[in-house]
PDB file of N, CA, C and O in Angstrom, chain B, residues numbered from 101:
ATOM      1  N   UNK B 101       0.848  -1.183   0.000  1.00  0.00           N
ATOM      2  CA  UNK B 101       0.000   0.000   0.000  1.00  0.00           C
ATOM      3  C   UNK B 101       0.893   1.246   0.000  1.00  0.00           C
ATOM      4  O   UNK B 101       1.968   1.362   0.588  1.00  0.00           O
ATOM      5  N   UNK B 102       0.305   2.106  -0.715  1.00  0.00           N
ATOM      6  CA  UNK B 102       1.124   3.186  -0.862  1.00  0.00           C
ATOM      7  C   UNK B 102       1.110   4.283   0.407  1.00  0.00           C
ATOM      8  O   UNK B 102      -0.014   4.454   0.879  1.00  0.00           O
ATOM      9  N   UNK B 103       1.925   4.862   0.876  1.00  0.00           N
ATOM     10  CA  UNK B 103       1.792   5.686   1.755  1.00  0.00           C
ATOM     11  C   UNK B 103       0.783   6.997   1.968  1.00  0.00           C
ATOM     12  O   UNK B 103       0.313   7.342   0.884  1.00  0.00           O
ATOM     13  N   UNK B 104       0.489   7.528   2.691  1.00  0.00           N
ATOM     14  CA  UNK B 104      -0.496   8.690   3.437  1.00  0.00           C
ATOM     15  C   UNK B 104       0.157   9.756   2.097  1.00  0.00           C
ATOM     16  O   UNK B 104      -0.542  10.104   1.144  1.00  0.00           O
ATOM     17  N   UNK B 105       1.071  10.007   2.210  1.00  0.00           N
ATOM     18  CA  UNK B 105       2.037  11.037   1.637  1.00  0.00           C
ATOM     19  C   UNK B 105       1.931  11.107   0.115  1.00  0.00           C
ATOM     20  O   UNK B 105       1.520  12.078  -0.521  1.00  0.00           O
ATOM     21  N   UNK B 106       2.447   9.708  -0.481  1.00  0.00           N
ATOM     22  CA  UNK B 106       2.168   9.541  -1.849  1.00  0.00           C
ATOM     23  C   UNK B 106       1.162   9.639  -2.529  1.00  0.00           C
ATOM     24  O   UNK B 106       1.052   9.815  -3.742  1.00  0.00           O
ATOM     25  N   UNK B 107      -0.014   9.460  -1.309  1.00  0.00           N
ATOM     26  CA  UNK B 107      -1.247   9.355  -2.517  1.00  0.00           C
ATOM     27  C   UNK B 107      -1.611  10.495  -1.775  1.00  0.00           C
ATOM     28  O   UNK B 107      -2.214   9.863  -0.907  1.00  0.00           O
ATOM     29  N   UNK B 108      -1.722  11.586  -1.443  1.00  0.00           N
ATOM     30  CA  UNK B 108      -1.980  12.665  -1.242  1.00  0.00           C
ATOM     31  C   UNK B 108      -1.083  13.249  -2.480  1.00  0.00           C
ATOM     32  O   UNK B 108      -1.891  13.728  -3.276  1.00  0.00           O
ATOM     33  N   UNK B 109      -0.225  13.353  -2.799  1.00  0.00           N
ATOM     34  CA  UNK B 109       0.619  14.080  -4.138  1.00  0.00           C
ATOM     35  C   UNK B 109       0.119  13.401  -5.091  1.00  0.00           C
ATOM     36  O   UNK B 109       0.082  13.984  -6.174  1.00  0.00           O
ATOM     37  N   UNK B 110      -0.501  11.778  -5.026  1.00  0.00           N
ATOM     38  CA  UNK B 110      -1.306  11.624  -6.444  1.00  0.00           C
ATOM     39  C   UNK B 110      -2.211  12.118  -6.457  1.00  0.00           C
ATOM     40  O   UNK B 110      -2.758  12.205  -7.556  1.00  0.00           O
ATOM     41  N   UNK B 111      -2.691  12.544  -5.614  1.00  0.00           N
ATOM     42  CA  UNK B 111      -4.688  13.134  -5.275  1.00  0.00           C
ATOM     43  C   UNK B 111      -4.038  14.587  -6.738  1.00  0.00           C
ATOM     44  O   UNK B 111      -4.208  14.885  -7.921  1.00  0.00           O
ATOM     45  N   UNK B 112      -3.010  15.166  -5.076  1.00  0.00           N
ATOM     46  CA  UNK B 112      -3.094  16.367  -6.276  1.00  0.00           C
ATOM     47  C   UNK B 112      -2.332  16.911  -7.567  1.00  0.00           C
ATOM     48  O   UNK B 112      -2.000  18.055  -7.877  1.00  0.00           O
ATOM     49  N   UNK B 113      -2.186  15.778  -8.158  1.00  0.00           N
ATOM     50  CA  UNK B 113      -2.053  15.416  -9.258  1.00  0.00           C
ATOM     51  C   UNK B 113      -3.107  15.096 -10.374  1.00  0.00           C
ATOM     52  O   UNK B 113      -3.109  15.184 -11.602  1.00  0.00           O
ATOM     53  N   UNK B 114      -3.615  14.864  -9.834  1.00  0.00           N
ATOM     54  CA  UNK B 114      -5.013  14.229 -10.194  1.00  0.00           C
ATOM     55  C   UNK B 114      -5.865  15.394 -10.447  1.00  0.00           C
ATOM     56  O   UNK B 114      -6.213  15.565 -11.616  1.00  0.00           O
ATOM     57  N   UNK B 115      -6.306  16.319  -9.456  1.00  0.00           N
ATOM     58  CA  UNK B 115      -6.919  17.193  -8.767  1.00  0.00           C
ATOM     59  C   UNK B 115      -5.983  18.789  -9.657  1.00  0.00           C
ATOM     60  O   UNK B 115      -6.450  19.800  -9.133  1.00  0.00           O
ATOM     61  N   UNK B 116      -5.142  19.090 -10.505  1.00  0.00           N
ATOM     62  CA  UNK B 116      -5.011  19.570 -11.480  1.00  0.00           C
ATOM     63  C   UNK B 116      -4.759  19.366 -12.090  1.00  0.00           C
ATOM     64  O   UNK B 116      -3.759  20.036 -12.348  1.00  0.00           O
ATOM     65  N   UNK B 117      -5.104  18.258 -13.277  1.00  0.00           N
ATOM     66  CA  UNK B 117      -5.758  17.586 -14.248  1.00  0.00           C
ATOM     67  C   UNK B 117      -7.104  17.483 -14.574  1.00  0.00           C
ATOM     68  O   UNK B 117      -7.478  17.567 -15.744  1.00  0.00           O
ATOM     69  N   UNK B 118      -7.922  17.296 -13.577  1.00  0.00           N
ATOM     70  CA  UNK B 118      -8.961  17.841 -13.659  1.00  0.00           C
ATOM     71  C   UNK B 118      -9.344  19.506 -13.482  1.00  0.00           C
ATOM     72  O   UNK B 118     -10.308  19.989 -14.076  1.00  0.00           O
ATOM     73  N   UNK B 119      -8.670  20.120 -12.801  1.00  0.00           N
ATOM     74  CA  UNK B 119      -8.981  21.454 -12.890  1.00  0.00           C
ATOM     75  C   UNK B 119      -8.357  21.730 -14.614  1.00  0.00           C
ATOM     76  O   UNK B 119      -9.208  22.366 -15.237  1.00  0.00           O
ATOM     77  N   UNK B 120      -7.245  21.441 -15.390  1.00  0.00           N
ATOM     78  CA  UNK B 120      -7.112  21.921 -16.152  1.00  0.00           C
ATOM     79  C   UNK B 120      -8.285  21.337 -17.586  1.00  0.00           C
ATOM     80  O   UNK B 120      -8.694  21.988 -18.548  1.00  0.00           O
ATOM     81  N   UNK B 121      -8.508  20.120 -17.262  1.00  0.00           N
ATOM     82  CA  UNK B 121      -9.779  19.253 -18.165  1.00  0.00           C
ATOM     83  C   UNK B 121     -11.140  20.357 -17.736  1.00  0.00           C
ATOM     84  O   UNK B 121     -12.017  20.574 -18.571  1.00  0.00           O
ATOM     85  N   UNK B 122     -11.167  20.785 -16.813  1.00  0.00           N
ATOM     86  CA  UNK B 122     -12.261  21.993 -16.387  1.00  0.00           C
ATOM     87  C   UNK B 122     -12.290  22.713 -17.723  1.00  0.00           C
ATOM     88  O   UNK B 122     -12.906  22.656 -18.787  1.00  0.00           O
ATOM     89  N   UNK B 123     -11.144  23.551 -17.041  1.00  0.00           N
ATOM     90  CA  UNK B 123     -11.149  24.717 -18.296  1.00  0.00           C
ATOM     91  C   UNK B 123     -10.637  24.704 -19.482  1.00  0.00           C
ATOM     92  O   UNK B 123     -10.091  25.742 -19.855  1.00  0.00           O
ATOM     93  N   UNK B 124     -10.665  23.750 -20.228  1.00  0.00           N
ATOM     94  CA  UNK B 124     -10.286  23.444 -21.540  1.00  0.00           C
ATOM     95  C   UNK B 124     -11.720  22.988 -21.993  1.00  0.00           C
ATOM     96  O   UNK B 124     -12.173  23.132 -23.129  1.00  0.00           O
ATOM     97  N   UNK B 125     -12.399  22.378 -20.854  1.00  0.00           N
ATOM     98  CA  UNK B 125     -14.262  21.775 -21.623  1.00  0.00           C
ATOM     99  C   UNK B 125     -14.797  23.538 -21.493  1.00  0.00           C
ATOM    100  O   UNK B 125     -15.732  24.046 -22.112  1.00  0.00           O
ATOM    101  N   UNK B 126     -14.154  24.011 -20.797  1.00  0.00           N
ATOM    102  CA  UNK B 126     -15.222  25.838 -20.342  1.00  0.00           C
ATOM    103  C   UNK B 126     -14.906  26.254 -21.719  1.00  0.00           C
ATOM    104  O   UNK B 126     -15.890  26.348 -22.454  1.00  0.00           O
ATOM    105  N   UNK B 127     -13.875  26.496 -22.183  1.00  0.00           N
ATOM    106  CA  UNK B 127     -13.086  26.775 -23.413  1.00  0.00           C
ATOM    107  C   UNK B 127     -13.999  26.557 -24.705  1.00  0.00           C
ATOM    108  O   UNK B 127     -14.458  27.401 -25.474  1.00  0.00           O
ATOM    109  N   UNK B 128     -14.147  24.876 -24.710  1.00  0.00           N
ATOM    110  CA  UNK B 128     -14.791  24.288 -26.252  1.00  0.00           C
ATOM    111  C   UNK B 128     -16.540  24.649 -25.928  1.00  0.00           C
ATOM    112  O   UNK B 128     -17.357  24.749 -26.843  1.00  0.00           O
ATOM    113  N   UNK B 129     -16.810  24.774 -24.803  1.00  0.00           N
ATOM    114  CA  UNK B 129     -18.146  24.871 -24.777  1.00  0.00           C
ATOM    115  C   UNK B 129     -18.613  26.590 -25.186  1.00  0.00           C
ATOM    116  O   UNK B 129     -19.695  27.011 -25.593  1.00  0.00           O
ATOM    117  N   UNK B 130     -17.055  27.487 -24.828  1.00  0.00           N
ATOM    118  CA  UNK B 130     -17.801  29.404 -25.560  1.00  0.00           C
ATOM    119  C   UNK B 130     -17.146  29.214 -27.068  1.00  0.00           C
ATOM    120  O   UNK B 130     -17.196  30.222 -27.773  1.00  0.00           O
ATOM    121  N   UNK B 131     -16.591  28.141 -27.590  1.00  0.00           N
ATOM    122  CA  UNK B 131     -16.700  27.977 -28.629  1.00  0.00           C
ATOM    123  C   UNK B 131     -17.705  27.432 -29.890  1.00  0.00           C
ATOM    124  O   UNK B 131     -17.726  27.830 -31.055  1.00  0.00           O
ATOM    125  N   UNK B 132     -18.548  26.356 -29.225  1.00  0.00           N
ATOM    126  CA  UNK B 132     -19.699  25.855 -29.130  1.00  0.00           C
ATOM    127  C   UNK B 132     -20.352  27.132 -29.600  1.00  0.00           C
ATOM    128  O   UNK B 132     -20.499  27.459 -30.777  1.00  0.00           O
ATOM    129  N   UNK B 133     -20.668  27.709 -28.693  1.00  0.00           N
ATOM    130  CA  UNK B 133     -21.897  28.873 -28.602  1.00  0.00           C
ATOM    131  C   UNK B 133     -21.227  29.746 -29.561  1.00  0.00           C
ATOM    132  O   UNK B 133     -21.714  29.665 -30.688  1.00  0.00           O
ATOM    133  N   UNK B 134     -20.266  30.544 -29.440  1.00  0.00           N
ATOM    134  CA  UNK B 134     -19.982  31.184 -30.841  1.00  0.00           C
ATOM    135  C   UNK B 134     -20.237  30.079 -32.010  1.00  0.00           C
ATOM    136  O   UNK B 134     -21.298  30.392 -32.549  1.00  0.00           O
ATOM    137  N   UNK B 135     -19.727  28.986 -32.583  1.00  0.00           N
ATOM    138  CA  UNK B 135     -20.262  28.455 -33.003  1.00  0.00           C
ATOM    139  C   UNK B 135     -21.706  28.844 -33.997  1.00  0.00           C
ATOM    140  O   UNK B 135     -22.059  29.284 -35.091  1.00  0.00           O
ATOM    141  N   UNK B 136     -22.230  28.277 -32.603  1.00  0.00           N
ATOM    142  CA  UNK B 136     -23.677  28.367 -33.132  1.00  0.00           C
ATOM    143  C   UNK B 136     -24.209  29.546 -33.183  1.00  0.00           C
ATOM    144  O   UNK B 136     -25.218  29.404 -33.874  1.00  0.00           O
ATOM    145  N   UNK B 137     -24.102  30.898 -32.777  1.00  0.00           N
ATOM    146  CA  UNK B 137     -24.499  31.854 -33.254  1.00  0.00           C
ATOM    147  C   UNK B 137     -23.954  32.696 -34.807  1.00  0.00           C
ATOM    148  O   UNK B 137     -24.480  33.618 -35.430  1.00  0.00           O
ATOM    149  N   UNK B 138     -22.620  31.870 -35.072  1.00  0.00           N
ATOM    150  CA  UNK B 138     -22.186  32.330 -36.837  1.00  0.00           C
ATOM    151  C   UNK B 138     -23.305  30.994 -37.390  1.00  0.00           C
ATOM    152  O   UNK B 138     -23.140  30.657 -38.563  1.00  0.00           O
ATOM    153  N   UNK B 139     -23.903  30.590 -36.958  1.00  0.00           N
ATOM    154  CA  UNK B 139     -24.146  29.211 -37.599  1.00  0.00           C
ATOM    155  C   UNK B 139     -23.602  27.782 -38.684  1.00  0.00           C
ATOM    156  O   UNK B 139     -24.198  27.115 -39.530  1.00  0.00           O
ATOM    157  N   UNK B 140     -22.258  27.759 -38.167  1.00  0.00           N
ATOM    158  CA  UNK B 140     -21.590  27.492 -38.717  1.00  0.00           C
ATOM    159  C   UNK B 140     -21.125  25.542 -38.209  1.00  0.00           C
ATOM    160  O   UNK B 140     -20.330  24.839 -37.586  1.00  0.00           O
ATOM    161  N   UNK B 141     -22.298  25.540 -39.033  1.00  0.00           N
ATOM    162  CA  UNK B 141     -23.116  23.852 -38.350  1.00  0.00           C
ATOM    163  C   UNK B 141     -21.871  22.518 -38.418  1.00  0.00           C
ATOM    164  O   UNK B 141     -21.886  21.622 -37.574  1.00  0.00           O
ATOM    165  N   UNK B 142     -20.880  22.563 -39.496  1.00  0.00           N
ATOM    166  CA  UNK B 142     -20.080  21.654 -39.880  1.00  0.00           C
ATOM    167  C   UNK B 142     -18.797  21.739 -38.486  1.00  0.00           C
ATOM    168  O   UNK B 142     -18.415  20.735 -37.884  1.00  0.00           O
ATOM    169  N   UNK B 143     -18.339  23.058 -38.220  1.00  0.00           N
ATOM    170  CA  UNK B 143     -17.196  23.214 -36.952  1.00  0.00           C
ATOM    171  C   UNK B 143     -18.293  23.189 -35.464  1.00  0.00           C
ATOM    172  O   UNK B 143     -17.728  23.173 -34.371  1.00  0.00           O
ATOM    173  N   UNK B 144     -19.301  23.188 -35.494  1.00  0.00           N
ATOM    174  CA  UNK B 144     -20.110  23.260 -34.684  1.00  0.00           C
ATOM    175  C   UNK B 144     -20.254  21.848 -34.139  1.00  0.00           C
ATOM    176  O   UNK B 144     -19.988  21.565 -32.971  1.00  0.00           O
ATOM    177  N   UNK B 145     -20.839  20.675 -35.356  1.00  0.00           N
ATOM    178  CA  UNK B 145     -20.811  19.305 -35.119  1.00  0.00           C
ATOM    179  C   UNK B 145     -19.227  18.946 -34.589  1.00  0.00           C
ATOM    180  O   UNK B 145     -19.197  18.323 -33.528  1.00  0.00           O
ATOM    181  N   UNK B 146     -18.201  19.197 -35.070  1.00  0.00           N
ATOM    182  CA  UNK B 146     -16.805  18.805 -34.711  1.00  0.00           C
ATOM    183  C   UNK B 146     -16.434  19.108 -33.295  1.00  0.00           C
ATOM    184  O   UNK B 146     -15.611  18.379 -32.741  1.00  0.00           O
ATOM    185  N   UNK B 147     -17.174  20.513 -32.411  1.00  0.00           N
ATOM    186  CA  UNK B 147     -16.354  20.832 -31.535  1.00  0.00           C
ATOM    187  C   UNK B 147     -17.649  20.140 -30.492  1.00  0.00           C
ATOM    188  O   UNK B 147     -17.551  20.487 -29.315  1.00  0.00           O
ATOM    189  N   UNK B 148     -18.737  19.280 -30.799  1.00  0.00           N
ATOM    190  CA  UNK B 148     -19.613  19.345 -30.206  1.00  0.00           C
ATOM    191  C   UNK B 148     -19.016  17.347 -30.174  1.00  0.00           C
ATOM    192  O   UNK B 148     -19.283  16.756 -29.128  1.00  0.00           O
ATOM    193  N   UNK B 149     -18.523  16.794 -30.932  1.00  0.00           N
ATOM    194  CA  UNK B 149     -17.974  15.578 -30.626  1.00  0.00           C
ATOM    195  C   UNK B 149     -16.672  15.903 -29.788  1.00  0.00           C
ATOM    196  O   UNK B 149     -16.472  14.791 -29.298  1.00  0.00           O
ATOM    197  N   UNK B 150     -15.719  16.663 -29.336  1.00  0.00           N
ATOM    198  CA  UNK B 150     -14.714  16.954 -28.625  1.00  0.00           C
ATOM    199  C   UNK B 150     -15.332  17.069 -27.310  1.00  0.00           C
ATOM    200  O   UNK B 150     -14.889  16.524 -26.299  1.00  0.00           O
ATOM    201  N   UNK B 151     -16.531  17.910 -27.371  1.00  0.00           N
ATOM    202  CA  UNK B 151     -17.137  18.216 -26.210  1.00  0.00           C
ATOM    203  C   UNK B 151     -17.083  16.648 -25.420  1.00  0.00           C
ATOM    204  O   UNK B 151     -16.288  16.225 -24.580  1.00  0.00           O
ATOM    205  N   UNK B 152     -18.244  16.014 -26.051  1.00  0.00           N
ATOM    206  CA  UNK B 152     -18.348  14.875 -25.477  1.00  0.00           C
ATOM    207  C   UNK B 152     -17.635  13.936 -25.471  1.00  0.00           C
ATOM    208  O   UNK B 152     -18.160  13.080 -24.758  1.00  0.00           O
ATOM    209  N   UNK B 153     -16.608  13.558 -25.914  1.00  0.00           N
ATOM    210  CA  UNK B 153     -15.223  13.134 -25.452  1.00  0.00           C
ATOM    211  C   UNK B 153     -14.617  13.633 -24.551  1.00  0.00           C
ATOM    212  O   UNK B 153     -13.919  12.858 -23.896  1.00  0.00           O
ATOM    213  N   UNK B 154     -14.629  15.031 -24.167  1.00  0.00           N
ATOM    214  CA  UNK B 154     -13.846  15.781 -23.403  1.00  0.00           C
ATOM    215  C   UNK B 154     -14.751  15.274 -21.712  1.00  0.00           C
ATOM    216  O   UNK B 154     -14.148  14.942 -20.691  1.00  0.00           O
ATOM    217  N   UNK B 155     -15.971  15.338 -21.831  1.00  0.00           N
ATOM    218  CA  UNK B 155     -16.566  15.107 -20.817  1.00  0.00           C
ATOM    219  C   UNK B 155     -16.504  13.736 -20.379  1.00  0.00           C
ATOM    220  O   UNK B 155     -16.463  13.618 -19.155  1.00  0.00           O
ATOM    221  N   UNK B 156     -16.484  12.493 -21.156  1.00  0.00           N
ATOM    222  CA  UNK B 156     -16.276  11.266 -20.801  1.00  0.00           C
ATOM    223  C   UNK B 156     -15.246  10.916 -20.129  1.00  0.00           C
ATOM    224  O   UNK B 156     -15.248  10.115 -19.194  1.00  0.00           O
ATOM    225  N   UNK B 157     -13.624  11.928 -20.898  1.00  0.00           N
ATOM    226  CA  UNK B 157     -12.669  12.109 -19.971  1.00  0.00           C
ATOM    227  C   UNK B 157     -12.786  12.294 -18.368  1.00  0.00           C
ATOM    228  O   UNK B 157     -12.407  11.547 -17.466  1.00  0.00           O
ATOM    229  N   UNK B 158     -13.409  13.483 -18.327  1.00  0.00           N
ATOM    230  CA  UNK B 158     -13.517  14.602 -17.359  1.00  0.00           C
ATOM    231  C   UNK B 158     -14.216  13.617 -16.096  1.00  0.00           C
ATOM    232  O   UNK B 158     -13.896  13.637 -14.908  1.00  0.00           O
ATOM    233  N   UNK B 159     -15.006  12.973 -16.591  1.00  0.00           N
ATOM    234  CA  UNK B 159     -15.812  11.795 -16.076  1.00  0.00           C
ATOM    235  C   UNK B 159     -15.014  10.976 -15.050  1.00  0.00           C
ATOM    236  O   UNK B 159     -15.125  10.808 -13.835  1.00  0.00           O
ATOM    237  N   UNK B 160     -13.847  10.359 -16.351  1.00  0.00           N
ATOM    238  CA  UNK B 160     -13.366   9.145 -15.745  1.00  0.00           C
ATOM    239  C   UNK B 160     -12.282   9.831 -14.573  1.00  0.00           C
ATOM    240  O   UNK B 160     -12.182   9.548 -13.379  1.00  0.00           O
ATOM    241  N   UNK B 161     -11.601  10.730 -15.300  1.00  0.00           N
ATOM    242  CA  UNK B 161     -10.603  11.514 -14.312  1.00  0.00           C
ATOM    243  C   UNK B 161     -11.463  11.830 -12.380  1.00  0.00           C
ATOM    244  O   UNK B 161     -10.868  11.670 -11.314  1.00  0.00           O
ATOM    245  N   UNK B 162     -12.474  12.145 -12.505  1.00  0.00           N
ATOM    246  CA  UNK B 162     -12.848  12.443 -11.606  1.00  0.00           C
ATOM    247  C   UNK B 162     -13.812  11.272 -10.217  1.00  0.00           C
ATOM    248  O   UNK B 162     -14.299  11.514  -9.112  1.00  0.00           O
ATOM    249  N   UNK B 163     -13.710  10.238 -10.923  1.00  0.00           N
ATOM    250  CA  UNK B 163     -13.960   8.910 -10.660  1.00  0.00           C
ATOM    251  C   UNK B 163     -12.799   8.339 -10.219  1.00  0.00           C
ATOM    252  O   UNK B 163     -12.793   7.761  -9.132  1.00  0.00           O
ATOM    253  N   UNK B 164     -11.661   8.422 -10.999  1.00  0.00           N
ATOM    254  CA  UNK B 164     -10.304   8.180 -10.455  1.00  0.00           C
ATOM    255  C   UNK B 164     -10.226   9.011  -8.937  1.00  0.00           C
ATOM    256  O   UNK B 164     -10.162   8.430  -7.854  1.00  0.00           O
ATOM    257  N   UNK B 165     -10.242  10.279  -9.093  1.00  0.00           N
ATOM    258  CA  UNK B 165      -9.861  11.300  -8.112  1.00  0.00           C
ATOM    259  C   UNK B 165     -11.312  10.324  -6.783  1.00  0.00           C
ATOM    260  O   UNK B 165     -11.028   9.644  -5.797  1.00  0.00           O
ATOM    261  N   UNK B 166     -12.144  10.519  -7.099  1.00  0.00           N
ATOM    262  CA  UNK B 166     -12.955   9.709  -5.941  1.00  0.00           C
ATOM    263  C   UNK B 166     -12.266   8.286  -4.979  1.00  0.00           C
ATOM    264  O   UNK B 166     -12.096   8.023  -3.788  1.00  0.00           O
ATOM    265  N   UNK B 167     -12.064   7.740  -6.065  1.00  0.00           N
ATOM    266  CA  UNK B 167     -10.870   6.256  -5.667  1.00  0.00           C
ATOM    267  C   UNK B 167     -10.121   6.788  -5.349  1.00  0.00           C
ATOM    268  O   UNK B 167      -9.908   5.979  -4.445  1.00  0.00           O
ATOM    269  N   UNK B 168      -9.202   7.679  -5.160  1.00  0.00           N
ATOM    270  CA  UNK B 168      -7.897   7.906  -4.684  1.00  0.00           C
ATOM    271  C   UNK B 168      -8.270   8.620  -3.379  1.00  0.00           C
ATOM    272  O   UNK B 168      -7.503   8.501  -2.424  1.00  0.00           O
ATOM    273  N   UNK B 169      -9.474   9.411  -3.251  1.00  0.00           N
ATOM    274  CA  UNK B 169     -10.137  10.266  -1.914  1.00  0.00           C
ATOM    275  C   UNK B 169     -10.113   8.903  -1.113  1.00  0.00           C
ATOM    276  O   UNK B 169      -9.524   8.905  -0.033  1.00  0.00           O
ATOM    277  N   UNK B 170     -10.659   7.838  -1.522  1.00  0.00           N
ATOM    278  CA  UNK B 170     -11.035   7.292  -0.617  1.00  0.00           C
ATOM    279  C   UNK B 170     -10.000   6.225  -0.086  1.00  0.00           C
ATOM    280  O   UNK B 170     -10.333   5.516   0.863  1.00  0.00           O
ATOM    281  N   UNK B 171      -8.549   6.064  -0.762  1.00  0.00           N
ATOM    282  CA  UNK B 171      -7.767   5.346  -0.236  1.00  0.00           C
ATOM    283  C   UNK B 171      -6.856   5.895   0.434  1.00  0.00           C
ATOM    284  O   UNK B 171      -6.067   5.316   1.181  1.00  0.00           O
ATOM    285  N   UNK B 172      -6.949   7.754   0.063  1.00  0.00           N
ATOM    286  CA  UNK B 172      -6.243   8.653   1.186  1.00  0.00           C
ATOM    287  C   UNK B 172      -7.001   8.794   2.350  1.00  0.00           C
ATOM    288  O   UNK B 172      -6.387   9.315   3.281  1.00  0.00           O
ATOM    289  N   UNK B 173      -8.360   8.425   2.601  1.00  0.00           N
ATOM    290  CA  UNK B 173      -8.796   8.629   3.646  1.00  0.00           C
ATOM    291  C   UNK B 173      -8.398   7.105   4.632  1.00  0.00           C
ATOM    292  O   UNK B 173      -8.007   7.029   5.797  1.00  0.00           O
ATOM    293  N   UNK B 174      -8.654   6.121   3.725  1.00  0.00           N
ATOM    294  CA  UNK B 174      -8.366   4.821   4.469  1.00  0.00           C
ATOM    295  C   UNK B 174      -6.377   5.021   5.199  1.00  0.00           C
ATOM    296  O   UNK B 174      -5.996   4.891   6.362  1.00  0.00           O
ATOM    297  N   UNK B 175      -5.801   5.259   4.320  1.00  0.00           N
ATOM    298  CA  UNK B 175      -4.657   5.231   4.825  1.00  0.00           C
ATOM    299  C   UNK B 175      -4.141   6.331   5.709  1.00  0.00           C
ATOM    300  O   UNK B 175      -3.162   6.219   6.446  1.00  0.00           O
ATOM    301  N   UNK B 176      -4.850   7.354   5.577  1.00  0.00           N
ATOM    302  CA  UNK B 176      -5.023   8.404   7.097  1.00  0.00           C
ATOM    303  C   UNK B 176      -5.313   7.811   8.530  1.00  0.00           C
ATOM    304  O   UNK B 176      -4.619   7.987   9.532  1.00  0.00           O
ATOM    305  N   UNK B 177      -6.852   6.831   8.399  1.00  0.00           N
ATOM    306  CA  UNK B 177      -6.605   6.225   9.359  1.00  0.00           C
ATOM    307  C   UNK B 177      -5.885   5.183   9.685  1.00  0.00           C
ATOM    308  O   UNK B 177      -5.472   5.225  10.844  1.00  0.00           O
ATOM    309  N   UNK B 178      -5.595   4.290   9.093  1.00  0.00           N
ATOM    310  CA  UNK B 178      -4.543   3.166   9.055  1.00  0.00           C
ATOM    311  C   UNK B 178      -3.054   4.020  10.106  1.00  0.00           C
ATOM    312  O   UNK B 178      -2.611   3.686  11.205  1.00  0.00           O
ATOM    313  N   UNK B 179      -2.633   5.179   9.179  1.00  0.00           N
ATOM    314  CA  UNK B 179      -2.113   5.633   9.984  1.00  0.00           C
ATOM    315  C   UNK B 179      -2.130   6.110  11.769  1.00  0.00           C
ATOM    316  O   UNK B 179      -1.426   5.847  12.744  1.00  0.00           O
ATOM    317  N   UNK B 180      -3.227   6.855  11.534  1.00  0.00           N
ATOM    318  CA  UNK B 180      -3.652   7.191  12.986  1.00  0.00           C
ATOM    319  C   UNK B 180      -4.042   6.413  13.730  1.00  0.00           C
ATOM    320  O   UNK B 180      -4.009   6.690  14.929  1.00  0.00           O
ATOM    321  N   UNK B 181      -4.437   5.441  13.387  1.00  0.00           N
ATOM    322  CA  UNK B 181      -4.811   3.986  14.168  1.00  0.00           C
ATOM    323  C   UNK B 181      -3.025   3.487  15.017  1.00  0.00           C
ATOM    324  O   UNK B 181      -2.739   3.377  16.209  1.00  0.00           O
ATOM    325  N   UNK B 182      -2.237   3.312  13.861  1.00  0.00           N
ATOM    326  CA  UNK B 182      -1.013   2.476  13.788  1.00  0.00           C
ATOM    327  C   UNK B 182      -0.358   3.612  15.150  1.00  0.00           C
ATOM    328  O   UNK B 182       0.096   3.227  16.228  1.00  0.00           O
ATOM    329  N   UNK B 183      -0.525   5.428  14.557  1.00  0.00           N
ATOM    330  CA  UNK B 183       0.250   5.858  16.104  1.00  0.00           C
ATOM    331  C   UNK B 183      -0.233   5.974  17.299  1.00  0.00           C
ATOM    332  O   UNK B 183       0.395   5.846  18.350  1.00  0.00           O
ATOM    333  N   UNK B 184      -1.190   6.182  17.186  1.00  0.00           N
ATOM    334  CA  UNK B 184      -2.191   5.679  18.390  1.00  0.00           C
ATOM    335  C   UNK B 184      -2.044   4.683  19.028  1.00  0.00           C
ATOM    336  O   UNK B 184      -2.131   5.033  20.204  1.00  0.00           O
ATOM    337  N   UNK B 185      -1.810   3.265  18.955  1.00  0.00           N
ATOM    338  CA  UNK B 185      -1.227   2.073  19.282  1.00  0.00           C
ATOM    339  C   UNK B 185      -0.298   2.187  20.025  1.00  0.00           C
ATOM    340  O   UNK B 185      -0.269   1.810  21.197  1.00  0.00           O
ATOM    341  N   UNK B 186       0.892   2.924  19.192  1.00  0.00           N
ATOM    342  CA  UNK B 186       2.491   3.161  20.139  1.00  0.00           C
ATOM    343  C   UNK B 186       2.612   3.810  20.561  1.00  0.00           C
ATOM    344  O   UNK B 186       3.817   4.012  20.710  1.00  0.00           O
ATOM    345  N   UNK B 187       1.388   5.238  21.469  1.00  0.00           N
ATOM    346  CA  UNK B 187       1.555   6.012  21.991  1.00  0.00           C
ATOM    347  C   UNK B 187       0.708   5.241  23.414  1.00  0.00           C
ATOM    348  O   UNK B 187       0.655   5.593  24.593  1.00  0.00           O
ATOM    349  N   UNK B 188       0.239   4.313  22.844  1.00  0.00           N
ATOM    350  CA  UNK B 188      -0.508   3.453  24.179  1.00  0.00           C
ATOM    351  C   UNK B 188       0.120   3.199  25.116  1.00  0.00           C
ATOM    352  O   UNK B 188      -0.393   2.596  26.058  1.00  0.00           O
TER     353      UNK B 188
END
């Protein structure tokens, strides 16, 4: 098992990757909308399949980041359990 430490630096690792997958979908989506107000239906369909790729990403990334919350929380206590013991 990986340490308290390590997977806290994978969290936030993780955790701006998704902030930058944020604003790169914020990005294609005021492109989107310009887009569609030149009506310009052919780059419109293209940035509107990126979209939803981009979000399936955004998806999985943040599903990851959940799994990793929850094995930094397990190994927080694992820890605090373990010094707690030898302070007994």
């Amino acid at each position: 098992m990986k340490s308290f430490e390590e997977l806290v630096n994978e969290q936030m690792l993780i955790m701006d990757k998704l902030l930058s997958m944020q604003t790169e979908l914020d990005r294609y989506r005021e492109l989107e909308e310009e887009l569609r107000n030149r009506k310009k239906e052919q780059d419109l369909l293209s940035v509107q399949d990126d979209i939803t790729e981009m979000k399936k990403e955004l998806n999985s990334i943040q599903n990851l980041f959940m799994q990793l919350t929850e094995r930094v929380i397990e190994s927080y206590q694992t820890k605090s359990a373990t010094e707690k013991i030898m302070h007994d």
